[in-house]
N, C-alpha and C positions, 0 to 999 in steps of 0.2 A: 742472024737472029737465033738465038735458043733459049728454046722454053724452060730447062732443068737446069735450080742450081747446083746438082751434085755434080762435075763435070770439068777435067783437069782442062779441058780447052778453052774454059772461062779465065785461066791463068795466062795464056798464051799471045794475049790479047788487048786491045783499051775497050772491055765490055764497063757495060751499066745500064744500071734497070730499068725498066720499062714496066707501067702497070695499067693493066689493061680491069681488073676490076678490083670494086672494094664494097663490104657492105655492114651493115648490120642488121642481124635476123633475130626475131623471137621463131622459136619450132616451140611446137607443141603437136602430141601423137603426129608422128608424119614418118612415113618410110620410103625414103628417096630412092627412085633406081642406080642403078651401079652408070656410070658415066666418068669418062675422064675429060681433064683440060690439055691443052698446050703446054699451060705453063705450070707455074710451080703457085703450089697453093700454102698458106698459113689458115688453118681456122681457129680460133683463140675463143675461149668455155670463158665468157666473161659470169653467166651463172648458170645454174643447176647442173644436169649431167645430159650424157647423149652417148648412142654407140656408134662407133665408125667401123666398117667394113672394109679392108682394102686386100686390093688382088696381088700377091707377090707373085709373078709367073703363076704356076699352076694351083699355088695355095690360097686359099682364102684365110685371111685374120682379122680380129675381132678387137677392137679397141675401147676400152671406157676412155671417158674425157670428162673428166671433173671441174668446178671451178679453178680457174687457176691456171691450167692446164692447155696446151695447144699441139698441133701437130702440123709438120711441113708434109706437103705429099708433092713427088718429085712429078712433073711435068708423063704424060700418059700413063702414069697408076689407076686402073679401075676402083672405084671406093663409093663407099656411099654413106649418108646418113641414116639413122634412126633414132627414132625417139618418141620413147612407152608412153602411154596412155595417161599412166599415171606420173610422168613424168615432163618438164618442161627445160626449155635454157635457152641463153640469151650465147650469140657467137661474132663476133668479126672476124670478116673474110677478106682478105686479100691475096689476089690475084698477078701476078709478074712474072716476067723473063728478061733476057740482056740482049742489048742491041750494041755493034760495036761502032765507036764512032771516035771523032779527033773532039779533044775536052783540057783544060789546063788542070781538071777538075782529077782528084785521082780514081782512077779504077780500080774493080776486082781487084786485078794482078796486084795494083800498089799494097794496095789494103789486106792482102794474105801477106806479101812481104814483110810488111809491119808486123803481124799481126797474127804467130803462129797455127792459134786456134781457128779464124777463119782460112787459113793453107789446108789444114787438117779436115775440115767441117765439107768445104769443095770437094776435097778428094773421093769423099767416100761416096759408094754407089747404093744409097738408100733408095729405096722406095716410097720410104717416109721414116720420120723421125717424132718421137713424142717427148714433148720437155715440160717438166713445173716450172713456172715461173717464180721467181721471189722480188714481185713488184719491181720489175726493171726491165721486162718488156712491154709489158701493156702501155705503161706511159710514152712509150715513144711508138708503138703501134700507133696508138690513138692520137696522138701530136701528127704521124703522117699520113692519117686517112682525117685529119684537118687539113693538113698544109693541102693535099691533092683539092679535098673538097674546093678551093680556095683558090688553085692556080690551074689545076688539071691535072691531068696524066701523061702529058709531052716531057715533064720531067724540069724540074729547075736547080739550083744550086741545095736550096734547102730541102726539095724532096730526094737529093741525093747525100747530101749528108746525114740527114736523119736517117735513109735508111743504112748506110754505112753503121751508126749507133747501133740500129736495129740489130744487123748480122754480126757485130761482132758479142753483142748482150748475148744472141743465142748460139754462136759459137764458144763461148765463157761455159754458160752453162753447159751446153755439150760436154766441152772438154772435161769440165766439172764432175759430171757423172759418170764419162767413161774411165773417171781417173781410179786408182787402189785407194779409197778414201773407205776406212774400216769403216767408221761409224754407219757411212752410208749404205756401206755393203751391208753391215749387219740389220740394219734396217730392212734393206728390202728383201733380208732372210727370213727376221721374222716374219712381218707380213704374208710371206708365202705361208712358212707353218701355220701361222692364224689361220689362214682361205684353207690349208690341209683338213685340218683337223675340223674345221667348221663344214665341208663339204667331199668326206671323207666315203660320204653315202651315196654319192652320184658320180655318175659317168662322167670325169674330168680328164681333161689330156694336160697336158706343158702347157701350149698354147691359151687356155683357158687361167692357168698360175700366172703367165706372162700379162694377158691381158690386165689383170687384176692389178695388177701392180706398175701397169703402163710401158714394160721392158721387153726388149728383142727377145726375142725365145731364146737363140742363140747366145744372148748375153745373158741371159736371168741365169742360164744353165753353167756358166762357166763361173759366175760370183755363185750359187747355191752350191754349187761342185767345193768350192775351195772353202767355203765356211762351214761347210757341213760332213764333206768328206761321202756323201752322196749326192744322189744324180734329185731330182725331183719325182723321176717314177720308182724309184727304190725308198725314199722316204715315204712318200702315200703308203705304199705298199706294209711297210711296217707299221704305220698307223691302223692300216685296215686291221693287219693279224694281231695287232695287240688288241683291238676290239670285238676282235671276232675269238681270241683266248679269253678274254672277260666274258664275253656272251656265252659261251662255252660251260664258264665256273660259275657263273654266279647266277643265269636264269635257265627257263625249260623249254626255250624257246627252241622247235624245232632243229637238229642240225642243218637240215635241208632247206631251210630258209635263212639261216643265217649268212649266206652269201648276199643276198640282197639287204641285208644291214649294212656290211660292210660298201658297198657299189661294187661289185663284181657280178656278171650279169652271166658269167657263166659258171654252175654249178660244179661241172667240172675243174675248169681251170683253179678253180678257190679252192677245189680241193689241193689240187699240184701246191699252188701258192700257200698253203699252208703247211704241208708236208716238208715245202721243199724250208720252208721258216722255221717252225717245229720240229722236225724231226717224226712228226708222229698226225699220223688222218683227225680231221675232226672227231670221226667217233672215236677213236683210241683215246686222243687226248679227253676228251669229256669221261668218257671210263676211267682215266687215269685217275681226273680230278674228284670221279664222285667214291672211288674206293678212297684215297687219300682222307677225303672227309667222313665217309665210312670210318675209319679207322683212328682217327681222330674223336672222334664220339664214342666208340667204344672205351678209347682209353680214359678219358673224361669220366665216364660213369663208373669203371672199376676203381679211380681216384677219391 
């Protein structure tokens, strides 16, 4: 028996699935404790939004889940729900692992041999994975927590080939997103600049851009890398100094507060970061800029 689908011994084998739960929830305000399952979870954002929390080893990360939207979490990942006050959604959950047995019916193993994307989608060692849907998983989610509702959860002919449909729809999509597909990429470039520059004022990490945008750290970081030609903390970074050079030229706003404009929480450090951008301390550069327009104004009036 194993609970995780990500796992090349599911290849090695006549596995098939087994589902031990399925449901449908309305949350509203509710903050679930951290717990795992056995098995390998789907939760699918039929509507509003919610935060998920899961333990990668010794990291903690932070997941939005929008409509539309769902996430597999591989069999003993700590995670948990939340979901604001002012916030509510509706979710289906299903619950499974593989059981290996004698079947005329194909397996696993058949159905990656077919079927490159699901070879690929097993192999990998997720913790969890988060996909958009484009209306071609929900319909067969929901046709197989019918059929269950209907026949049970011992598993029949058609709750095995619907979910076949199922994994190879979300391995489609997998492969889909992990592919060099520009347009996509550039999409989830901009997105991040958008979340930059609109929250340029606060204490953000990577993790926090990735959340945003529903992508692995690790990957946000290698598509932001190659469309941009920098990293995510070196882009912030330039955001900050170009609005802390405007704040600089154009109001009187203390120099010693303008670190907390920017989100740099240390006065020190903004200072480095700015030097090391510039060329020149915040006070110099503001000196610079107010003789500059000293002298501009001079020449204006003897004109």
């Amino acid at each position: 028996m194993f609970g995780s689908l990500f796992q090349r011994q599911l290849l090695s084998g006549n596995f098939f699935p087994r589902f031990y739960a399925y449901y449908y929830k309305q949350w509203t305000d509710y903050t679930m404790p951290f717990h795992h399952h056995d098995s390998t979870e789907i939760m699918y954002m039929i509507s509003g939004t919610c935060s998920i929390e899961a333990k990668d080893g010794n990291e903690e990360k932070g997941i939005k889940l929008r409509k539309g939207e769902f996430i597999i979490l591989d069999a003993k990942v700590p995670h948990r729900l939340i979901v604001d006050k002012s916030a509510s959604c509706r979710m289906l959950n299903v619950e499974f692992g593989f059981a290996e047995r004698e079947s005329s019916s194909p397996s696993l193993r058949h159905i990656a041999d077919e079927e490159a994307a699901v070879y690929s989608l097993i192999g990998q060692p997720f913790p969890f994975v988060v996909l958009a849907d484009r209306e071609e998983v929900y319909p067969v989610l929901k046709s197989l927590v019918l059929e269950l509702d209907q026949r049970g959860t011992e598993g029949t002919l058609m709750t095995h080939l619907m979910f076949i449909q199922l994994l190879v729809c979300i391995a489609r999509l997998y492969k889909e997103r992990e592919s060099s597909d520009i347009p996509s990429s550039e999409s989830y470039i901009k997105r991040c600049v958008d979340f930059l520059h609109h929250n340029y004022d606060r204490n953000i990490q990577v993790k926090d851009v990735a959340a945003e945008v529903n992508l692995h750290p690790g990957y946000l970081h290698r598509v932001f890398k190659k469309g941009t030609g920098r990293t995510i903390t070196d882009y912030l970074t330039m955001i900050r100094m170009e609005k802390a050079k405007l704040l600089l030229e154009q109001t009187d706003i203390p120099i010693h507060e303008i670190s907390d404009y920017v989100g740099v929480s240390s006065r020190q450090y903004f200072h480095l970061l700015f030097k090391k951008y510039t060329g020149s301390t915040p006070v110099e550069y503001r000196h610079s800029k107010d003789r500059n327009s000293w002298k501009q104004d001079e020449m204006g009036k003897r004109s």
